[in-house]
ROVOKE-229529 format. One line per 3 residues: number of its first residue (from 1); for each residue y, x, z of N, C-alpha, C. Coordinates in nm, 3 decimals, always signed. Example, Ala and Ser with C-alpha at 12.3 -4.5 7.8 and 13.67 -1.06 7.14 Angstrom:
# residues 2
1 = -0.569/+1.319/+0.780/-0.450/+1.230/+0.780/-0.330/+1.320/+0.780 ~ -0.225/+1.285/+0.708/-0.106/+1.367/+0.714/+0.003/+1.290/+0.787 .
This chain:
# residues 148
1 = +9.135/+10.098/+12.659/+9.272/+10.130/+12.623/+9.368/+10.039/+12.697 ~ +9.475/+10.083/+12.727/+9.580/+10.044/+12.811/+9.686/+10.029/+12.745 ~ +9.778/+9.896/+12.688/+9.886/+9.886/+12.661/+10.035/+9.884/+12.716 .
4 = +10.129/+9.906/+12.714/+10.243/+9.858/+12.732/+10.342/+9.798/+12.611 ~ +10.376/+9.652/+12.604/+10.409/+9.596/+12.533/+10.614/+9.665/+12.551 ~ +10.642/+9.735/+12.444/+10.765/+9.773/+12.504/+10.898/+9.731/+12.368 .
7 = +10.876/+9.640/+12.320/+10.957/+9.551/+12.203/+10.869/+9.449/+12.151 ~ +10.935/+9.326/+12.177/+10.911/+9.234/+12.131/+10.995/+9.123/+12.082 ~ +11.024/+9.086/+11.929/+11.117/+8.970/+11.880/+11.120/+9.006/+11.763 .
10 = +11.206/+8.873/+11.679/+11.241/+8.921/+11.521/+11.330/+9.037/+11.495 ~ +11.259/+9.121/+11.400/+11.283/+9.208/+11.315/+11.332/+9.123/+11.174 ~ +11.489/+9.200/+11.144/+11.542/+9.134/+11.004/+11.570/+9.252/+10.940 .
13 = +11.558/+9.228/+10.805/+11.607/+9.295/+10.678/+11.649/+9.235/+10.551 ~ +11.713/+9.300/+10.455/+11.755/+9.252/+10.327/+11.687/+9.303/+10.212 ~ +11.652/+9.181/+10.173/+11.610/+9.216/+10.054/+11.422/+9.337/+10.061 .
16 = +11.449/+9.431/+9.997/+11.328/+9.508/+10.055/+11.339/+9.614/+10.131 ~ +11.470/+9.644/+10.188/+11.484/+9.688/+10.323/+11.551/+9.828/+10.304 ~ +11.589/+9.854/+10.150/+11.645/+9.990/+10.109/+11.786/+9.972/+10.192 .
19 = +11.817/+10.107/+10.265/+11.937/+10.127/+10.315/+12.088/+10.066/+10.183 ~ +12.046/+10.084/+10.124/+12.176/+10.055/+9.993/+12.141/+9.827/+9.989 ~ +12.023/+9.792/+9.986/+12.051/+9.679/+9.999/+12.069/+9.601/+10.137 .
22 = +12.033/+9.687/+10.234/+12.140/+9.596/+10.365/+12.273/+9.568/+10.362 ~ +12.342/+9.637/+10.327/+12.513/+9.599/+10.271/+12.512/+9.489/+10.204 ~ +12.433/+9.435/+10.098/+12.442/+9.330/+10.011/+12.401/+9.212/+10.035 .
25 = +12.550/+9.134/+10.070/+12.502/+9.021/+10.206/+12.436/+8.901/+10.169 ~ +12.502/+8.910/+9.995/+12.364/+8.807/+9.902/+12.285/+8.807/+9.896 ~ +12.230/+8.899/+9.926/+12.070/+8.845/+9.896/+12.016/+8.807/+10.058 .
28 = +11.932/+8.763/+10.039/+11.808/+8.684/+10.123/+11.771/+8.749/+10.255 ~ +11.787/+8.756/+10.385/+11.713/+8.765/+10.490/+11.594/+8.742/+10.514 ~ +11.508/+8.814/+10.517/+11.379/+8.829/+10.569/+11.367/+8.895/+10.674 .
31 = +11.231/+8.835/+10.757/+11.183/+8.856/+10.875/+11.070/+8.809/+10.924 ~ +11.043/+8.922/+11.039/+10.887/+8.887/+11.122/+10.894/+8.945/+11.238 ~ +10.755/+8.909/+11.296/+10.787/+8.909/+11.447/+10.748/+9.089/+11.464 .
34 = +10.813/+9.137/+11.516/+10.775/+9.283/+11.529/+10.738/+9.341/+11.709 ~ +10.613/+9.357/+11.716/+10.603/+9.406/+11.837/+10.541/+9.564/+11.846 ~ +10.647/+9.615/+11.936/+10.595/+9.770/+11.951/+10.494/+9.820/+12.055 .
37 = +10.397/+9.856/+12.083/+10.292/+9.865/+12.201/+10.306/+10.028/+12.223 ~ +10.289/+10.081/+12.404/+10.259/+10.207/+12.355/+10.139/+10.240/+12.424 ~ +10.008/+10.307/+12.368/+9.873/+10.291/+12.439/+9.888/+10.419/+12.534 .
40 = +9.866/+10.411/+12.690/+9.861/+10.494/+12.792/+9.791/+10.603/+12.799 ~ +9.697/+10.608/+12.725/+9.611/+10.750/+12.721/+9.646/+10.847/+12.623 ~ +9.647/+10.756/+12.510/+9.648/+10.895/+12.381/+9.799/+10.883/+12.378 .
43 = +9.879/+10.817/+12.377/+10.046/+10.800/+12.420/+10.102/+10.792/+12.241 ~ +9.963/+10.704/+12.148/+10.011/+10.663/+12.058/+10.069/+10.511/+12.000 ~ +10.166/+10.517/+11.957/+10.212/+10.399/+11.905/+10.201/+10.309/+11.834 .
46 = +10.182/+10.179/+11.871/+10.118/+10.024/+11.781/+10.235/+9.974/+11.741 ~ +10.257/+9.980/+11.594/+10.314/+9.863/+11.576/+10.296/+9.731/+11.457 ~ +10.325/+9.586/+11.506/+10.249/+9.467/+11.459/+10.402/+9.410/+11.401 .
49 = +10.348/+9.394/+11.258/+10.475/+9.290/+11.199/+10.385/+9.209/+11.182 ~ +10.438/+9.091/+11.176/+10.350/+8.925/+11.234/+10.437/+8.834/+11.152 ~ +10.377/+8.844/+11.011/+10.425/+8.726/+10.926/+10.460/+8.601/+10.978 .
52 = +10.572/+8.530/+10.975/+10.610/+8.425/+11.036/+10.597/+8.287/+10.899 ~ +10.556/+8.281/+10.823/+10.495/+8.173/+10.704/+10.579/+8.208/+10.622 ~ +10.616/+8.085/+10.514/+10.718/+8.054/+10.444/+10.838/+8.023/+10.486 .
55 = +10.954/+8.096/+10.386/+11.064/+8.111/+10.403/+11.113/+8.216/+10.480 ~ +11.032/+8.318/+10.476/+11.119/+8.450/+10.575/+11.141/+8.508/+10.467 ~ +11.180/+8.465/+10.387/+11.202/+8.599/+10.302/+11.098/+8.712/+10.208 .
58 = +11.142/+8.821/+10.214/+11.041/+8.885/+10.154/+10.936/+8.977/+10.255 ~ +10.790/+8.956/+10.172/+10.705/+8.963/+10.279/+10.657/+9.108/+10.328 ~ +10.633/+9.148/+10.461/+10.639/+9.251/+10.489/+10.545/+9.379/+10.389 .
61 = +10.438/+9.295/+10.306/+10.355/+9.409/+10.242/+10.433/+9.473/+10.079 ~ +10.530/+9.372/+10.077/+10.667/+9.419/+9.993/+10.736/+9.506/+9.994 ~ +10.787/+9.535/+10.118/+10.881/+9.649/+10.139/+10.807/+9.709/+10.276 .
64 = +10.719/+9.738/+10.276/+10.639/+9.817/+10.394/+10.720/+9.960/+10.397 ~ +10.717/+10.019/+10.288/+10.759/+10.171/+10.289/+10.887/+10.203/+10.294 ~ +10.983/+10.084/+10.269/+11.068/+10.086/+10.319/+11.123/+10.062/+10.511 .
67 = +11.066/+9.956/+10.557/+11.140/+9.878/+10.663/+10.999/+9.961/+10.792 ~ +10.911/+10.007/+10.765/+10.873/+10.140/+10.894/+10.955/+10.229/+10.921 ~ +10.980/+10.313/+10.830/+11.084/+10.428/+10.846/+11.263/+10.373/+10.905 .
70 = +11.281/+10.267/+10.900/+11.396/+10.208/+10.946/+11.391/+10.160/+11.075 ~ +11.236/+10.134/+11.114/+11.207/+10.077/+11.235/+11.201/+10.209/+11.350 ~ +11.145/+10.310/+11.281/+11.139/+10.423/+11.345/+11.254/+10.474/+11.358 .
73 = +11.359/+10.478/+11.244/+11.507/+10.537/+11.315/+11.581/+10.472/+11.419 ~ +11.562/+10.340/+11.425/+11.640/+10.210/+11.509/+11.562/+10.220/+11.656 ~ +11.410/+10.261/+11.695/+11.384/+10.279/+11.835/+11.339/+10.421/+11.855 .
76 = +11.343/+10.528/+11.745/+11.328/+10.659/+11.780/+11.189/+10.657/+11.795 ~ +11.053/+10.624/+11.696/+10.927/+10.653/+11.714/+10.920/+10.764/+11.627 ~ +10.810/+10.830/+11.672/+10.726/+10.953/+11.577/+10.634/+10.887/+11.491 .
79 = +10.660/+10.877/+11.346/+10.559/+10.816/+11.228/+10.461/+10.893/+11.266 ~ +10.414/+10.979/+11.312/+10.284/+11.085/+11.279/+10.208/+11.050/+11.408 ~ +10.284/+11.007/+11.484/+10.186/+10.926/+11.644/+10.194/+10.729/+11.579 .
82 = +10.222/+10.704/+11.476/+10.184/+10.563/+11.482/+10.143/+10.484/+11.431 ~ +10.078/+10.374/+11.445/+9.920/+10.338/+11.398/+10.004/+10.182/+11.350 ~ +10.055/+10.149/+11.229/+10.128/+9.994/+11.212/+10.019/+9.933/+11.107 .
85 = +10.018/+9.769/+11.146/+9.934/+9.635/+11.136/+10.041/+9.524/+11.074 ~ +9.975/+9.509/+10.971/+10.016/+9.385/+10.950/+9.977/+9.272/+10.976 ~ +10.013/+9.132/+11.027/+9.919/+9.042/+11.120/+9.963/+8.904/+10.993 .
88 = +9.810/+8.852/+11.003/+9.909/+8.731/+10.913/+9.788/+8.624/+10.936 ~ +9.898/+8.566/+11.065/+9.819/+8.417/+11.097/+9.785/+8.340/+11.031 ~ +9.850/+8.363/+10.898/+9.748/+8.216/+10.853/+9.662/+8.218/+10.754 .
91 = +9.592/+8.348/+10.725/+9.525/+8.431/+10.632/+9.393/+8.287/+10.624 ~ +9.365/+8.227/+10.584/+9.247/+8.135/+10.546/+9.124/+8.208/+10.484 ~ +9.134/+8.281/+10.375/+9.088/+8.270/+10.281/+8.925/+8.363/+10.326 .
94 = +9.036/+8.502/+10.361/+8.916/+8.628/+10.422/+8.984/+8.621/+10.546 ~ +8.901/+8.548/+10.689/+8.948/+8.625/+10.793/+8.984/+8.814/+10.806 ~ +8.887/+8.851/+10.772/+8.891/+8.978/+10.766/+9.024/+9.040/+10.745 .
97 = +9.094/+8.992/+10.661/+9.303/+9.028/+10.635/+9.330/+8.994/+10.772 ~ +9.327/+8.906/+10.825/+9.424/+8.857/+10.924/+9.483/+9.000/+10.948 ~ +9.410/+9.092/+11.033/+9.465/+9.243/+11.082/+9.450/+9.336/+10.962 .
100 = +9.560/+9.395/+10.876/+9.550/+9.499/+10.835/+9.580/+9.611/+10.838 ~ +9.559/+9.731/+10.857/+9.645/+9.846/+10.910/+9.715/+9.944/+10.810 ~ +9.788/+9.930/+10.790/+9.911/+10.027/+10.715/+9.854/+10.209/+10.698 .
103 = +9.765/+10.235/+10.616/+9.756/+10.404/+10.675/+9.880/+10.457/+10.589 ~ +9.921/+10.522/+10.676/+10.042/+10.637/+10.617/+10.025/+10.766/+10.563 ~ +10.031/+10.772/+10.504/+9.983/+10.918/+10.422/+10.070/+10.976/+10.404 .
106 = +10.204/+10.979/+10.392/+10.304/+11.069/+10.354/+10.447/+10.994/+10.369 ~ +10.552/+11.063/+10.379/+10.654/+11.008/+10.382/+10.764/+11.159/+10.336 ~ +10.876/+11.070/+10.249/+10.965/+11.157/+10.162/+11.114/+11.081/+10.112 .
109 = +11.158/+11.128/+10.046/+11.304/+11.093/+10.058/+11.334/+11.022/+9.917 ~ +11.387/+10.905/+9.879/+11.397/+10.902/+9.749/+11.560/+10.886/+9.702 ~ +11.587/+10.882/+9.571/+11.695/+10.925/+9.492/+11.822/+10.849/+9.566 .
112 = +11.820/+10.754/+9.653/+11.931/+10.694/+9.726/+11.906/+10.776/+9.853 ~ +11.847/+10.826/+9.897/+11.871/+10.848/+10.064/+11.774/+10.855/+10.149 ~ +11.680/+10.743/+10.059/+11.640/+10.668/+10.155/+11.506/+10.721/+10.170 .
115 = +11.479/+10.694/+10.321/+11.326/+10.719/+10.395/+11.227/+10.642/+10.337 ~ +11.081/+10.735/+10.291/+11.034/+10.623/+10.192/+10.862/+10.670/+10.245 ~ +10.778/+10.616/+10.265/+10.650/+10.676/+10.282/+10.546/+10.584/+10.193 .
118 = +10.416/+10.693/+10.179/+10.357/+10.631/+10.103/+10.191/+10.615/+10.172 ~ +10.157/+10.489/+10.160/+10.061/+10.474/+10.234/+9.971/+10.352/+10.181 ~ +9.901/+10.313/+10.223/+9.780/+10.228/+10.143/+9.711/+10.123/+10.257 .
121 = +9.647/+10.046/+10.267/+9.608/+9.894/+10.355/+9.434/+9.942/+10.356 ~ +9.401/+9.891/+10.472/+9.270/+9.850/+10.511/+9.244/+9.734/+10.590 ~ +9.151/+9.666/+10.591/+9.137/+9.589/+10.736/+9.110/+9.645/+10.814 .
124 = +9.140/+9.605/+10.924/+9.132/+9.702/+11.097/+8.976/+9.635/+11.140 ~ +8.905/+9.751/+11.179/+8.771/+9.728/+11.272/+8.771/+9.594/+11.382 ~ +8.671/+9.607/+11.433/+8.609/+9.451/+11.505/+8.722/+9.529/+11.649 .
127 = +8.725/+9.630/+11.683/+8.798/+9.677/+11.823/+8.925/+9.684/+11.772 ~ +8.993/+9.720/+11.695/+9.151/+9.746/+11.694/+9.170/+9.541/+11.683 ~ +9.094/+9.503/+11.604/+9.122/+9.330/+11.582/+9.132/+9.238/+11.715 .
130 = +9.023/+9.298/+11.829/+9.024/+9.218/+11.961/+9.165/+9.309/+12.002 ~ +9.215/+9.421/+12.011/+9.298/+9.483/+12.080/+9.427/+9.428/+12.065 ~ +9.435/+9.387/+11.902/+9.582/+9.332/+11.836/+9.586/+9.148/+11.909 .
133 = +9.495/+9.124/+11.911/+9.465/+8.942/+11.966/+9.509/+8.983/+12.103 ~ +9.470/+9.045/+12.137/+9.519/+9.052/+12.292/+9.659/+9.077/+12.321 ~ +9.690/+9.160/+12.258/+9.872/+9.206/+12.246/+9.908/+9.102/+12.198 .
136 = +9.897/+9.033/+12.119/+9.939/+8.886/+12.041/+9.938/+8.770/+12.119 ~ +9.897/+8.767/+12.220/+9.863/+8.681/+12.301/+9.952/+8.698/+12.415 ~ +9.924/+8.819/+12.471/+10.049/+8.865/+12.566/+10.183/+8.806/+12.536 .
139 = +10.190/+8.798/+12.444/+10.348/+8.819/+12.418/+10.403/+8.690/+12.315 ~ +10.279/+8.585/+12.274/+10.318/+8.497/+12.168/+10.308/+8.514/+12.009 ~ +10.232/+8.439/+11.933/+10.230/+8.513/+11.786/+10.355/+8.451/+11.740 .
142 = +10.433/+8.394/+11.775/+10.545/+8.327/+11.704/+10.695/+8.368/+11.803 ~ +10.752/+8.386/+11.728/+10.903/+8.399/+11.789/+11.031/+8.308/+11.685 ~ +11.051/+8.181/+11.733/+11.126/+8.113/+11.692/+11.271/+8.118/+11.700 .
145 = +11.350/+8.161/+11.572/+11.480/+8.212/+11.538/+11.559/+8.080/+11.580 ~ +11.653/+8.128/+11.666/+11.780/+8.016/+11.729/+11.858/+8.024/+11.597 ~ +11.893/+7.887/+11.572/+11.979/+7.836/+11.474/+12.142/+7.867/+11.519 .
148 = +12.219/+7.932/+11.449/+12.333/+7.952/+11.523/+12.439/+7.894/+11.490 .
């Protein structure tokens, strides 16, 4: 398989990423490193949110079903071509988490507006795990936010 790494940097949201709580400038910023891949043959789409530790906020397996469908309106992906991972460097406990893959099963609209899908976690195989290390590597597992 053949990648092209075609977004790479922090991804931010509020709160758990509902369109109605981005307006609400109180609450809390969260974030992770979000990289988009697109694989050359089957011309389907990777994408890796890459827990950045403590203090980002709220964590991506929180508002998953929210902040995909937002990611997909903001670079124009097809949910039904894309394959998203959650990466979390500092998983100790079960290597096996480090890579987990997001399956999507459905996606629908809920009582605000908002884009909502519903989907469930696995760990990713011994090949999607070397494939994600390699993209991770390409490109840095860390992306350090400039203080402004």
């Amino acid at each position: 398989m053949y990648f092209k790494v075609t977004y790479s940097a922090i991804y931010n949201w509020k709160g758990t990423g509902t369109k109605k709580e981005q307006n609400e400038h109180d609450l809390m910023d969260s974030f992770c490193h979000l990289i988009i891949a697109q694989e050359a043959t089957t011309e389907s789409t990777w994408m890796l949110l890459i827990d950045q530790g403590d203090d980002t906020g709220e964590p991506t397996t929180n508002c998953i079903e929210y902040i995909i469908p937002r990611i997909c309106e903001k670079f124009h992906l097809n949910i039904a071509n894309l394959r998203v991972f959650e990466v979390w460097p500092h998983q100790k406990v079960d290597p096996r988490l480090k890579y987990t893959e997001v399956v999507i099963s459905d996606i629908n609209f809920d009582e605000d507006g908002d884009r909502v899908l519903r989907n469930s976690w696995r760990p990713t195989d011994e090949q999607d795990a070397k494939i994600l290390n390699q993209l991770i590597e390409t490109v840095g597992d860390k992306v350090i936010r400039e203080d402004v």
